[in-house]
N, C-alpha and C positions, 0 to 999 in steps of 0.2 A: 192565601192566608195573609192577615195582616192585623195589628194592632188600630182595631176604630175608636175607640174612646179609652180613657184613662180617665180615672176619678181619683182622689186623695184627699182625705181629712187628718187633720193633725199629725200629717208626716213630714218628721223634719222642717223647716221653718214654714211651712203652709198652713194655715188654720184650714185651708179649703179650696181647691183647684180641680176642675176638667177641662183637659183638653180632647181635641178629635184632632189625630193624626193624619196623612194622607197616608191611607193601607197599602200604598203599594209604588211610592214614588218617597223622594225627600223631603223632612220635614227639620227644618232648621230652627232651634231655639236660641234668639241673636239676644245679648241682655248683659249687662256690667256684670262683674264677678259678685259673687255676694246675691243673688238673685234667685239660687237654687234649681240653676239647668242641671246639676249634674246631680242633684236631687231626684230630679225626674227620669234622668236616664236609671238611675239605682233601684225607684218605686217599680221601672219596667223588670228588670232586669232579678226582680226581688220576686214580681212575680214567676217568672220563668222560672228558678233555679232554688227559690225559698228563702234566698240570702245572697246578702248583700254584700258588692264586690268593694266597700270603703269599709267594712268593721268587723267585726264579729261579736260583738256588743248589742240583741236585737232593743234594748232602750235606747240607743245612740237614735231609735229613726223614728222615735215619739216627738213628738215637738213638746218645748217645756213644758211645764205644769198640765199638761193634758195626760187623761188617765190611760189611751189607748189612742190608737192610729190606724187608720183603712186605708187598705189600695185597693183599687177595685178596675177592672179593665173586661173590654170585651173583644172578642174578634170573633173572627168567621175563618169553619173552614169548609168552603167549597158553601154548601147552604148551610152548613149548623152553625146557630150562635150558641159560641162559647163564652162563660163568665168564669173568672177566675176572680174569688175575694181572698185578700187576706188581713188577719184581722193582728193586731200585736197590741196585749195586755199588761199594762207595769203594774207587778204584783209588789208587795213589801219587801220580797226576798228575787224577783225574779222576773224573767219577762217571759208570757205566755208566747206560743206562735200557732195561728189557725188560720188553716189555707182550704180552701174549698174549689172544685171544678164544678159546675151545675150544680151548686149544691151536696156533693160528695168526696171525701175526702182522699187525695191521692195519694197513692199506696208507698210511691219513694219518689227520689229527685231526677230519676229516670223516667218517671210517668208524668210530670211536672213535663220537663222537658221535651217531652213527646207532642204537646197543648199546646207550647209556645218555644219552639226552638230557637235559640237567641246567639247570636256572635257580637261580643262588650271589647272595645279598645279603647283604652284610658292612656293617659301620662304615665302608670302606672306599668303599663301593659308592659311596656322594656324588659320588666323583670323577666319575662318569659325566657327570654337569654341570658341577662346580665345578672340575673339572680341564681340562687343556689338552687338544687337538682328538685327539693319540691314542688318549682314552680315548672317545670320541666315536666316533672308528673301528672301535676295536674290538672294540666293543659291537654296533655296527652289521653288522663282517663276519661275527663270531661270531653271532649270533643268524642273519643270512642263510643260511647253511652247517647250522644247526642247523633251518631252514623248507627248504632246500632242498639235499638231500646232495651234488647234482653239482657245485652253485657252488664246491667245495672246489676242482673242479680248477680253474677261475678263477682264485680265489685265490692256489691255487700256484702258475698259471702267470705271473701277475702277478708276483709275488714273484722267480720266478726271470728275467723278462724285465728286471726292473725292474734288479737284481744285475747283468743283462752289460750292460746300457746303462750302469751307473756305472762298474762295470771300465772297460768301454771311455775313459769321459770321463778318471777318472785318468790311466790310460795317456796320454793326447795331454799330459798336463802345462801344459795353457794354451792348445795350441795348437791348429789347427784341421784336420782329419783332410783327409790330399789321398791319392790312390789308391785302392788297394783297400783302404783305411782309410775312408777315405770310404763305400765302398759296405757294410763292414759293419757301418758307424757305421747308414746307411740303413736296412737291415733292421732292425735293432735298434730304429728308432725306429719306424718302422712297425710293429710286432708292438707295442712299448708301446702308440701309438694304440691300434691294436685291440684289446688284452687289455682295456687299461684302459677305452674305451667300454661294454666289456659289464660291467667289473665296477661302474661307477658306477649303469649301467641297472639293475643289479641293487640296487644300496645305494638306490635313490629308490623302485624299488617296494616295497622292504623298508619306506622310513619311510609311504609312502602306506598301506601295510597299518595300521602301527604307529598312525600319527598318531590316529587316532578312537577305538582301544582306550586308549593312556596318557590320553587326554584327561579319558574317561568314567572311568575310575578315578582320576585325580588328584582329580576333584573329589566322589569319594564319598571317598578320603581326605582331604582338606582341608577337606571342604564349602564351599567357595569356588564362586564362579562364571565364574570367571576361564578362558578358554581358551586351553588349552596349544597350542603350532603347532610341528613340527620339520621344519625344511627344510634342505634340501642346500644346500653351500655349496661350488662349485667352488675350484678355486685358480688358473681359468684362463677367459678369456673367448672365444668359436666353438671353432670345429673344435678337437680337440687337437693335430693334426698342424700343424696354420698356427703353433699357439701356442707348441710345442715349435720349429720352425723361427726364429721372432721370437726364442726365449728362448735358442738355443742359445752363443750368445757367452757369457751368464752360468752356462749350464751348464760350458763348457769350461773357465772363468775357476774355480767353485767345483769343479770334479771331481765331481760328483753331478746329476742330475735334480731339477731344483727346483719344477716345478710337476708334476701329475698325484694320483690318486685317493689316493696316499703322502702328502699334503700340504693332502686335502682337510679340512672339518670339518661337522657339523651342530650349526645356529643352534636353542637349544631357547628359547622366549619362551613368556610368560603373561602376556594381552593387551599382545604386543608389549612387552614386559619381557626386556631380557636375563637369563635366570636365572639363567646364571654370575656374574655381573657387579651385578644390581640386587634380585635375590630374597633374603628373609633365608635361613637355616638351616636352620627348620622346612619354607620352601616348596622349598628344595633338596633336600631328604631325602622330601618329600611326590613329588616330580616323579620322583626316582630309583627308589623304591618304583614309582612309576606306568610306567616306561620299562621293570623289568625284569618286572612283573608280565604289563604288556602283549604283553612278548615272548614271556614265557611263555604268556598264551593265542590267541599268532599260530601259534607250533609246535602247539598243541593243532587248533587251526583245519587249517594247512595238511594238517597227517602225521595226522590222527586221534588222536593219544597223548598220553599227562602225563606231562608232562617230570618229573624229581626235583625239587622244590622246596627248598634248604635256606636258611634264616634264620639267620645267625649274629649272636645278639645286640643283633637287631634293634629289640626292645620296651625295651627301656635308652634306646634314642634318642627317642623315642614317650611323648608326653604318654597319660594314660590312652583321653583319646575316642577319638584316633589308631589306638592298639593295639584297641582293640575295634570300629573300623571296618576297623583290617587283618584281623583276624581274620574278619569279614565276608565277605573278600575273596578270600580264599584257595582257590585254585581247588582242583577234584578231582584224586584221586590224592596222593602221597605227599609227606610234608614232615617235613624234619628239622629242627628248632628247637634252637639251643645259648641258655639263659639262666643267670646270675649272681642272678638276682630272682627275687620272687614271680611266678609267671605271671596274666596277666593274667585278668580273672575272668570274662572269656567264653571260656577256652580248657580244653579237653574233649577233650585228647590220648588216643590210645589205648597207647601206653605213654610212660612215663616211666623214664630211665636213669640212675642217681645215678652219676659215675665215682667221685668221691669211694672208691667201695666195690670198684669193682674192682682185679686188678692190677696193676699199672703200676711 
C-alpha cells in the first residue's frame, strides 16, 4: 500500500500542484518555511481522515478568492487502484465537504480510514501528553478505529447516544423527569451504560496492546531506562449504571452527562512520573514520538499494513542523537517528511521535493 500520486488545485496557497511520492520508501519535502510542506502533508492526511489536523475551519484550506479546492490522490492496494477525491465548496453561509473512494461515497471516518490508514506527527503532536485529557482520547479512539474498523460503529453510536441523553437532560431544565419522561430518560441511560462499557473495553485493550510497544521505543529514543506505563483512567467508580443513577441530580442541575468514557483520560508516567505534569520537554516529545510511533506499529501488527507515516517538521525539535535514533526507528513502508533544515545525516530519502520550485 502506498500513496503514488497526489493532485491539489486551489488548496491552501497552491493554485495547482502534483506530486508522485516514493510508495514505499522516504520522500523528503526540503523548502524555506512559507512554501506550503506542511500544506501537503495536511491535503494527505485530509484525505485519510476527512479533516484536517491544523483547523477545523473546512474554508481555512481554500486558497483565496477561489470558489472551491481538490485533493485528489491515488494508491494501490495489492493490484487495486484506488482514488480518493475530495472536493471543498465556499458556499455564502458555509463550506461544503465531498469525498469520494472510486467514485462512491464512504459511509464514516472508519471507512475512510480503512482506504488509507495514516500515522500524522506535528510540532503539535506534544499535546498528546502535555495537553488536556481530550487529547489523550482521541488519540486513543482514533488509533482503535484505525486497529480495528468495526469499533467506528461503537464510536458513533456512543456519540449519538451520548447527544440524546443531553438533549434530554436540557430539556428537564433542572428538573427531574416524572412519566413517560422518565422512562425515556431510562432507555437513554441504559443504552449510554452499554455503548459506553464496550467502548471503554475497547480503549483498555487498545493501551494493553500499545503499553509494551511505546515503552520499548521510548527508550531506544531517549536511551533512558525509565519505564513508560499508560493506564486508563475512568471518570467514574463500579458499575456505570449505579454511578450515573448516584450522579443524576448533578447531571439534571448542569444539563449534560458528566461522567462516562466523554470525560474519561489516560494517565501516561515514566517511573511513576506524571509526564504531563513532571517530565521536561525533551522527555514529552521522546514519549509522544513513542505513543504515536507505537500506534503505528499496533495497526501494522493487527491489519497486516503500513500505515502512511508523515513527519512534519519533526527533526527541528530533536537534538541530533535523537534524530538519528528516530531515524533508526522508522518503520516500513511509506513516509512523508516536511523539513526547513539540513536533513539529518543518517537519512537516505528516496526522493526529495523542493516546493520552493514549484507552482504555487
Amino acid at each position: 500500500m502506498g500513496l503514488h500520486e497526489l493532485q491539489l488545485r486551489d488548496f491552501r496557497l497552491f493554485e495547482e500542484l502534483r506530486i508522485e511520492p516514493d510508495p514505499t520508501a522516504v520522500t523528503v519535502f526540503l523548502s524555506a518555511n512559507g512554501t506550503g510542506k506542511t500544506s501537503v502533508l495536511e491535503a494527505v492526511a485530509t484525505l485519510a481522515t476527512a479533516n484536517s489536523f491544523r483547523t477545523t475551519a473546512a474554508s481555512d484550506l481554500i486558497r483565496n478568492s477561489a470558489p472551491l479546492a481538490e485533493v485528489h490522490g491515488v494508491l494501490y492496494q495489492r493490484e487495486r487502484r484506488v482514488q480518493i477525491d475530495l472536493t471543498l465548496t465556499r458556499n455564502a453561509r458555509n463550506t461544503t465537504k465531498k469525498m469520494l473512494v472510486n467514485g462512491v461515497r464512504p459511509a464514516s471516518r472508519a471507512d475512510l480510514g480503512a482506504v488509507l490508514p495514516l500515522t500524522v506527527f506535528t510540532p503539535e503532536g506534544i499535546d498528546v501528553v502535555r495537553g488536556g485529557p481530550e487529547h489523550r482520547r482521541n488519540f486513543v479512539t482514533t488509533l482503535m478505529t484505525d486497529v480495528e474498523h468495526a469499533t467506528g460503529e461503537v464510536v458513533e453510536r456512543h456519540a449519538r447516544v451520548l447527544a440524546q441523553r443531553n438533549a434530554l437532560l436540557r430539556s428537564f431544565e433542572g428538573r427531574a423527569p416524572v412519566s413517560h419522561h422518565r422512562e425515556e430518560f431510562e432507555v437513554w441511560t441504559n443504552d449510554f451504560a452499554e455503548v459506553s462499557d464496550e467502548l471503554v473495553t475497547w480503549r483498555v485493550k487498545i493501551l494493553e496492546s500499545l503499553g509494551p510497544l511505546a515503552n520499548a521505543l521510548y527508550r531506544e529514543l531517549a536511551q533512558q531506562p525509565e519505564h513508560l506505563v499508560l493506564s486508563y483512567e475512568r471518570s467514574w467508580r463500579g458499575p456505570l449504571r449505579d454511578a450515573l443513577a448516584a450522579n443524576e441530580r448533578d447531571d439534571l442541575f448542569r444539563g449534560f452527562t458528566t461522567i462516562g468514557p466523554h470525560r474519561d483520560d489516560v494517565r501516561v508516567t515514566l517511573d511513576g512520573r506524571d509526564v504531563r505534569r513532571q517530565a521536561s520537554q525533551g522527555e514529552q516529545r521522546s514519549v509522544a514520538l513513542a505513543l504515536r510511533l507505537g500506534g503505528h506499529q499496533l495497526v501494522q501488527q493487527w491489519r497486516g499494513v503500513d500505515p502512511l507515516l508523515l513527519l512534519d517538521d519533526v527533526f527541528s525539535e530533536l537534538d541530533p542523537s535523537r534524530s538519528d535514533r528516530l531515524l533508526q526507528l522508522l518503520p516500513a513502508g511509506q513516509t512523508l517528511v516536511t523539513t526547513a533544515s539540513p536533513l539529518p545525516h543518517a537519512m537516505n530519502p528516496a526522493v526529495v521535493v523542493d516546493l520552493s520550485r514549484q507552482h504555487v
